[in-house]
C-alpha positions as a Python dict, from the first residue, in 0.01 Angstrom:
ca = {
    (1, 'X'): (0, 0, 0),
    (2, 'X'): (-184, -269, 170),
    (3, 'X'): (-33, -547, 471),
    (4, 'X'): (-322, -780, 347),
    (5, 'X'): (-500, -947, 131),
    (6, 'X'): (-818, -1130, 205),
    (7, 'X'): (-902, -1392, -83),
    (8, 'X'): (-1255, -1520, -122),
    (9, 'X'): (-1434, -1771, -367),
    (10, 'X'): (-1835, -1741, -385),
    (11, 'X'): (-2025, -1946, -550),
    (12, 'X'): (-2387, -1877, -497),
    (13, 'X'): (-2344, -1760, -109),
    (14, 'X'): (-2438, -1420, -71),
    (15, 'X'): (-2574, -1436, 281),
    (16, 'X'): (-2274, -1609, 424),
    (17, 'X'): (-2071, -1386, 215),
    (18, 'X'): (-2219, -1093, 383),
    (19, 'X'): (-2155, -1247, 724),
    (20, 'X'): (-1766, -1268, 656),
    (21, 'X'): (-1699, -983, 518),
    (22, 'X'): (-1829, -837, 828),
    (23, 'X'): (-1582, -969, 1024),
    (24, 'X'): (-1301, -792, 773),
    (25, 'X'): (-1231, -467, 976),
    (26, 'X'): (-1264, -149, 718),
    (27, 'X'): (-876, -67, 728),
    (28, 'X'): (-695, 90, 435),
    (29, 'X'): (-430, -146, 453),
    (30, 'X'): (-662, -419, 455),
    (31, 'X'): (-730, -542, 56),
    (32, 'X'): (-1011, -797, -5),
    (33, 'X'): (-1089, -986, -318),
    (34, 'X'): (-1409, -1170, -390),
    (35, 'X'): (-1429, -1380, -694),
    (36, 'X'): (-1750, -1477, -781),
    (37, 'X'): (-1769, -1809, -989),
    (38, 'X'): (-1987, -1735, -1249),
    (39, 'X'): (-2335, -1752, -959),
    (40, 'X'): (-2675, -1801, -1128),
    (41, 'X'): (-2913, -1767, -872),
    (42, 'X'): (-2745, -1533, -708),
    (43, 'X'): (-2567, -1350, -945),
    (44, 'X'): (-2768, -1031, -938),
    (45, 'X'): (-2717, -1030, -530),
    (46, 'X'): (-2361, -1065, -603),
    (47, 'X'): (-2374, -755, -825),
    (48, 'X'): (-2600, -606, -605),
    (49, 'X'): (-2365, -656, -304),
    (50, 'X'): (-2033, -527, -526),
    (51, 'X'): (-2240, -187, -581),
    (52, 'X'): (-2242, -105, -199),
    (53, 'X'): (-1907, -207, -116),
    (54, 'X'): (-1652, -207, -372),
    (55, 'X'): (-1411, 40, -317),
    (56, 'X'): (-1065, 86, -382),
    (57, 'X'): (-974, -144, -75),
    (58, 'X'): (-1271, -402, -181),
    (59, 'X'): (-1246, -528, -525),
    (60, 'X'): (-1543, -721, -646),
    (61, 'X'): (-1442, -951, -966),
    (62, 'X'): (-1541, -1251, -1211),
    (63, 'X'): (-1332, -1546, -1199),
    (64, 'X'): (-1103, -1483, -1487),
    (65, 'X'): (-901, -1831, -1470),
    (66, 'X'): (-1080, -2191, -1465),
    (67, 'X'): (-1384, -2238, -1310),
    (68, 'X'): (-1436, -2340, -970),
    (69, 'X'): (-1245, -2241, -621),
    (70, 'X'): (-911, -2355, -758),
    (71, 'X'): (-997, -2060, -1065),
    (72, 'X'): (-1135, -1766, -829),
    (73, 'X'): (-821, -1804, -583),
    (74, 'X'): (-541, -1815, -884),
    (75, 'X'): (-752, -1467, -1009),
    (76, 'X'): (-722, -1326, -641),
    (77, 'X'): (-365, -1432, -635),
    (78, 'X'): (-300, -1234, -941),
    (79, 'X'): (-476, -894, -816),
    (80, 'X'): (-346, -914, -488),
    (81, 'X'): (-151, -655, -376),
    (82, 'X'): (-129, -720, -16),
    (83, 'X'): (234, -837, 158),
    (84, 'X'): (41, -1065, 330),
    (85, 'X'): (-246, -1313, 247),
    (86, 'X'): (-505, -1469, 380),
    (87, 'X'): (-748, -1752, 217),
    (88, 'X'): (-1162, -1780, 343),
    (89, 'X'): (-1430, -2009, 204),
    (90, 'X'): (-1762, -1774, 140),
    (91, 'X'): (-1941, -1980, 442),
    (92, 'X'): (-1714, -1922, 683),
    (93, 'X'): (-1586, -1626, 862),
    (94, 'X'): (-1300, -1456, 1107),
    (95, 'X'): (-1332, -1444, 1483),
    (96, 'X'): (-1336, -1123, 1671),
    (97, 'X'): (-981, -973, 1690),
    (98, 'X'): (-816, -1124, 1418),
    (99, 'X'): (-664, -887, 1258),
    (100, 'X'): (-468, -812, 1572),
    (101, 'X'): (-349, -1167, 1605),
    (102, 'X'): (-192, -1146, 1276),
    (103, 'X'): (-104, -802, 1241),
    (104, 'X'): (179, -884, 1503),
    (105, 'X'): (348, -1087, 1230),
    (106, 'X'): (358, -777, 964),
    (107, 'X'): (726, -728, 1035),
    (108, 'X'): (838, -1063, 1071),
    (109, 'X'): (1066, -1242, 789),
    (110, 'X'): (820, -1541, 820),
    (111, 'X'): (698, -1690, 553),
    (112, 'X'): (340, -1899, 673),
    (113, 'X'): (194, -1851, 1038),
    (114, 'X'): (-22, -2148, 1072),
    (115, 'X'): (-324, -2069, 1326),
    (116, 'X'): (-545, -2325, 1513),
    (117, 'X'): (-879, -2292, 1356),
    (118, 'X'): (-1219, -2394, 1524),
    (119, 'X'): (-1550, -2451, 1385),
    (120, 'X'): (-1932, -2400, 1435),
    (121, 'X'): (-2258, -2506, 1302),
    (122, 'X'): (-2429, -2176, 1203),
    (123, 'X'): (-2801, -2251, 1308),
    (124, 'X'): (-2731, -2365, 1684),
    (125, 'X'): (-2367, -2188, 1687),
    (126, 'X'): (-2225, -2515, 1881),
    (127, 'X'): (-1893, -2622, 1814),
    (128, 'X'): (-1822, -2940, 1563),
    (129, 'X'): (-1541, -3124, 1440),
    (130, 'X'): (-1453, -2962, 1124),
    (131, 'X'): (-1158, -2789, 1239),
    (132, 'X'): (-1042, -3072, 1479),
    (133, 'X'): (-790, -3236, 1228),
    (134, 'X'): (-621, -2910, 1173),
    (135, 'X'): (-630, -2786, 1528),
    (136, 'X'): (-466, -3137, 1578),
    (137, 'X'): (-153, -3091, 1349),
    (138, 'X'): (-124, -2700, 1543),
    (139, 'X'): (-137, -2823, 1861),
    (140, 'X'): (108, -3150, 1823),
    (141, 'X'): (363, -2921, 1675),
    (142, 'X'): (342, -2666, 1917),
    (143, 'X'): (365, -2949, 2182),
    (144, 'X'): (636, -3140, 2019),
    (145, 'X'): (837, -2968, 1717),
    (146, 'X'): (930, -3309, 1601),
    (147, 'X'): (1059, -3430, 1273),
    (148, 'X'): (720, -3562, 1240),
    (149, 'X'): (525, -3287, 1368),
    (150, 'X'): (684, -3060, 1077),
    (151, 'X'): (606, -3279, 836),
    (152, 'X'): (275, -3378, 898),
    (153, 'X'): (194, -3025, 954),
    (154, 'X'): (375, -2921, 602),
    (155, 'X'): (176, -3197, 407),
    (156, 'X'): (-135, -3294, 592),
    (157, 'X'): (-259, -2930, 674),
    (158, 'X'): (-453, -2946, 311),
    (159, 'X'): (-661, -2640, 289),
    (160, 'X'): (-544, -2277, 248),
    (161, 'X'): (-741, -2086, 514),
    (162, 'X'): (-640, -1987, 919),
    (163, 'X'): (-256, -1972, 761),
    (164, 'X'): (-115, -1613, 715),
    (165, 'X'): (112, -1680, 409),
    (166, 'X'): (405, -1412, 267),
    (167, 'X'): (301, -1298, -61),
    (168, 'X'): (645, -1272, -200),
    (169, 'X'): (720, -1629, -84),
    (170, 'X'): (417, -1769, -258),
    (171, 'X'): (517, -1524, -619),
    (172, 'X'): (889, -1660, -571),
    (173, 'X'): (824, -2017, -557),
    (174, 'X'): (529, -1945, -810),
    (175, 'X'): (268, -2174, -641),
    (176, 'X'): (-74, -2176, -780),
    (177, 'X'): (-387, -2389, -680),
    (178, 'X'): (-512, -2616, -919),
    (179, 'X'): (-830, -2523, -1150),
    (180, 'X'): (-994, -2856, -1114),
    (181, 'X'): (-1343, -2980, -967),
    (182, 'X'): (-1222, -3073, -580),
    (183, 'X'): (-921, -3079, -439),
    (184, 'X'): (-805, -2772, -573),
    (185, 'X'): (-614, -2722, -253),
    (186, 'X'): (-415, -2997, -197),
    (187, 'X'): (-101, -2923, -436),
    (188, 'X'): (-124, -2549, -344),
    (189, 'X'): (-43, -2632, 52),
    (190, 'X'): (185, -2939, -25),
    (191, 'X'): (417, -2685, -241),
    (192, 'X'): (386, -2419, 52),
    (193, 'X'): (461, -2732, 252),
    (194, 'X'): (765, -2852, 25),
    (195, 'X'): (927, -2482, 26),
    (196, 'X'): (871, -2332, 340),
    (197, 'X'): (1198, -2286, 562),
    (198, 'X'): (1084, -2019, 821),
    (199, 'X'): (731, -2064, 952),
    (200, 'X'): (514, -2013, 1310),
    (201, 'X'): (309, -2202, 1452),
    (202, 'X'): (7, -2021, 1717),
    (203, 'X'): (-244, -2150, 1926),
    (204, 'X'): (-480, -1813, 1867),
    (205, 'X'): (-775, -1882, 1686),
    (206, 'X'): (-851, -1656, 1352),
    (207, 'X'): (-1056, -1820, 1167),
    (208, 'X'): (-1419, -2036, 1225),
    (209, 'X'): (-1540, -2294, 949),
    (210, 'X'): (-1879, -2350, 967),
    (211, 'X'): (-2079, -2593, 913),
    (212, 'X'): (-2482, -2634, 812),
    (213, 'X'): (-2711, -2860, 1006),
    (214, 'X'): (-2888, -3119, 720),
    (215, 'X'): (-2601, -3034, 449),
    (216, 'X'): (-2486, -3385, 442),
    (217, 'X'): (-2483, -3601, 153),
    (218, 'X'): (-2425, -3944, 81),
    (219, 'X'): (-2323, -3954, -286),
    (220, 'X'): (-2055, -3808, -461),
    (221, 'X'): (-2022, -3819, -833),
    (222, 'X'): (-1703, -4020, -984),
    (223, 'X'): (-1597, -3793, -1197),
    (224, 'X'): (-1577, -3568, -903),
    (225, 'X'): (-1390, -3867, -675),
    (226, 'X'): (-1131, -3952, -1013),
    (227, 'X'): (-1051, -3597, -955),
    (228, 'X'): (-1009, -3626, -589),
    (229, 'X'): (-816, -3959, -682),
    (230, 'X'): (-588, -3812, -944),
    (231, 'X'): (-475, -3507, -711),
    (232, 'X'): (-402, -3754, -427),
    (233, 'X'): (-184, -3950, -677),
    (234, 'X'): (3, -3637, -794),
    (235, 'X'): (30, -3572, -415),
    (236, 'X'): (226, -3877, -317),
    (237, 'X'): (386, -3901, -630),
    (238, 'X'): (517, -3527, -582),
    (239, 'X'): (640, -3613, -189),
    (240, 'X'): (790, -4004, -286),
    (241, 'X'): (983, -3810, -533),
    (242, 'X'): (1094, -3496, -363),
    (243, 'X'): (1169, -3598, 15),
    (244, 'X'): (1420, -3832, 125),
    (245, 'X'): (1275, -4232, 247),
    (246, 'X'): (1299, -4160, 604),
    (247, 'X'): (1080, -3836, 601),
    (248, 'X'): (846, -4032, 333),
    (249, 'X'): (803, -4311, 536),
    (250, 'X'): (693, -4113, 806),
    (251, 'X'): (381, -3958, 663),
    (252, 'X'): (228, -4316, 630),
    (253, 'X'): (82, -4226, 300),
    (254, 'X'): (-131, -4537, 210),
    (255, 'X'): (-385, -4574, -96),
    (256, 'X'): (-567, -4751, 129),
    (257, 'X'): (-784, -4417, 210),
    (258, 'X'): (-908, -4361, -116),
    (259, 'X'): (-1070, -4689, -210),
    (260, 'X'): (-1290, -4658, 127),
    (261, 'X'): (-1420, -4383, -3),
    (262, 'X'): (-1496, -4481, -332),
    (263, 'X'): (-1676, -4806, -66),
    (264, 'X'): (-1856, -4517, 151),
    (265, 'X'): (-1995, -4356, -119),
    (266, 'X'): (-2104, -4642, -269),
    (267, 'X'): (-1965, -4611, -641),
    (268, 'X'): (-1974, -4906, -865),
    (269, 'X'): (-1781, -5219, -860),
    (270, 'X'): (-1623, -5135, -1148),
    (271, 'X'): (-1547, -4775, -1023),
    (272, 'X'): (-1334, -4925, -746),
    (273, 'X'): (-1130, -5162, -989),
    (274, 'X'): (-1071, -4853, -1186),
    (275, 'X'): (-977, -4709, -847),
    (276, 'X'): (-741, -4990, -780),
    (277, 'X'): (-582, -5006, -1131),
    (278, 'X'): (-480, -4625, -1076),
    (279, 'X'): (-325, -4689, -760),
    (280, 'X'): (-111, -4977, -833),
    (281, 'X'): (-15, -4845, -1175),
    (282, 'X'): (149, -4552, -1017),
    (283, 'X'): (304, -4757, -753),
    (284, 'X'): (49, -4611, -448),
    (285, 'X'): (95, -4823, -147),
    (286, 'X'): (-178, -5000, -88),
    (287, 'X'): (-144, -5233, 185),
    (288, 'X'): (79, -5202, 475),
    (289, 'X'): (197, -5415, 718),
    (290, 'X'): (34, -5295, 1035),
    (291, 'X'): (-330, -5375, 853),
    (292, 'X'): (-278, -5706, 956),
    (293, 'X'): (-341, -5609, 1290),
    (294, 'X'): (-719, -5644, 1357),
    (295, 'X'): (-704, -5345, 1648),
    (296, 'X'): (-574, -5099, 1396),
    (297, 'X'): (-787, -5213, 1133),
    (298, 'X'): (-1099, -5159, 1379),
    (299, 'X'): (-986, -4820, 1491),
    (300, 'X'): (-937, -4712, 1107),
    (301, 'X'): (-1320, -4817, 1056),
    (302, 'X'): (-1439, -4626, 1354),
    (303, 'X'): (-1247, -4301, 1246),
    (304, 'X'): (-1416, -4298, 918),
    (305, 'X'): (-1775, -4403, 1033),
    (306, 'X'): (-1721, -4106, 1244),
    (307, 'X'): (-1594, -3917, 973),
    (308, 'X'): (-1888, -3990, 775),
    (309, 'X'): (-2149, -3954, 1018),
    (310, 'X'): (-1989, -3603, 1025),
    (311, 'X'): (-1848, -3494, 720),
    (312, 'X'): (-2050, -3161, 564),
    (313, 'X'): (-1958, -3214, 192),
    (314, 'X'): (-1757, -3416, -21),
    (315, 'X'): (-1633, -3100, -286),
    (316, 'X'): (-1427, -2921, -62),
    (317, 'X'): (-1401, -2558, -201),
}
């Protein structure tokens, strides 16, 4: 019945909701899903909202599965209909035209269409750099389809949204996000990642991630970065095992990430041992040999000063 199915995750959002699902044309083979995650404060604006526009198309639901994003998208996944999906974050939205940039793909054996995405902050509508890492993988594959390029653009394009993904490729391979606190994500677009043999790659833009000027914060909560940890863990873990040396050794997966963040964020001393210890005891590289090199090791601390002058929020939905 449907071509596609829209998946959304709220979580106390109703005004940004509102803004995206205006951008969802009203087409009967369009399906969307919103899955509320059990809102407080705006819970009766949530029901409030389902009365006007649930429909047969628009399906307005609880999460059913484990809280948080990782929960609402595994109860989408399982009430989705569509032959296609998409993923969006209740803050975001799609650009104008969208549907017609992926529509042309309806017929296609394809399995993901990866999209360049761009970004915005929503109170001045300039453009930021949430979307540049992304846009980066995109645009150095469609520049150079390298060994490299595929695989960095496989296993470092870590979120679901501005990919159009085959339904029946996701329920075959039975990929499912995981229902924890952050990083939810990460597994669900490394096993895309790991089984994908016919994919596209576009320079059209579909979706916009937004951003909110003084929504920075400078904590994060451990139990909220062990979780982070762990998944990152399970990542590497998951692509040491699975992928030959060559193609592992040329992601450049390094440990070394995770215990400056635990640094930025300023956990406790004996947060970043425990950090440490569940590196090493999994056999996460730490150290490698190009740290030695003091240019490198400036240019790494100048990317994430950047990073953290910028970043919008730690739990990434």
């Amino acid at each position: 019945m449907y071509n596609l199915t829209v998946i959304i995750p709220h979580y106390e959002s109703i005004e940004t909701l509102k803004n995206l699902l205006h951008t969802i044309p009203n087409l009967e083979d369009i399906q969307v899903i919103v899955i509320d995650d059990h809102s407080i404060k705006a819970k009766a604006s949530f029901q409030q909202l389902a009365s006007e526009h649930q429909n047969e198309n628009t399906l307005f639901v609880e999460n059913r599965r484990g809280k948080g994003a990782g929960g609402c998208r595994n109860t989408g996944l399982d009430l989705a209909e569509g032959t296609w999906l998409l993923f969006a974050d209740d803050d975001d939205f799609f650009t104008e035209n969208f549907y017609d940039k992926v529509s042309q793909y309806f017929e296609t054996n394809l399995e993901v269409v990866f999209f360049t995405p761009t970004s915005m902050e929503l109170e001045t509508g300039e453009l930021t750099e949430r979307h540049e890492e992304y846009a980066k993988l995109t645009k150095q594959a469609l520049k150079d389809p390298s060994k490299l390029n595929d695989l960095n653009l496989r296993y470092k394009y870590m979120v679901p949204w501005s990919k159009l993904i085959s339904r029946g490729f996701i329920e075959e391979h039975q990929i499912k996000f995981e229902e924890v606190m952050s990083s939810n994500d990460v597994m669900f677009s490394t096993l895309v990642g790991y089984w994908l043999q016919n994919y596209h790659v576009s320079d059209e833009v579909i979706y916009c991630v937004t951003k909110s000027a003084g929504s920075l914060i400078t904590t994060v909560s451990e139990a909220s970065y062990f979780t982070r940890l762990k998944v990152f863990i399970t990542y590497y873990k998951f692509l040491k095992t699975n992928l030959d040396k060559n193609s592992f050794a040329l992601l450049d997966l390094s440990g070394l990430t995770s215990i400056i963040t635990a640094i930025k964020y300023k956990l406790p001393s004996k947060a970043i041992l425990k950090a440490f210890y569940l590196l090493s005891s999994n056999r996460v590289t730490l150290i490698k040999g190009k740290y030695i090199n003091p240019m490198f090791v400036l240019n790494k601390v100048k990317f994430y000063l950047k990073e953290y002058a910028n970043e919008k929020d730690y739990h990434t939905k």
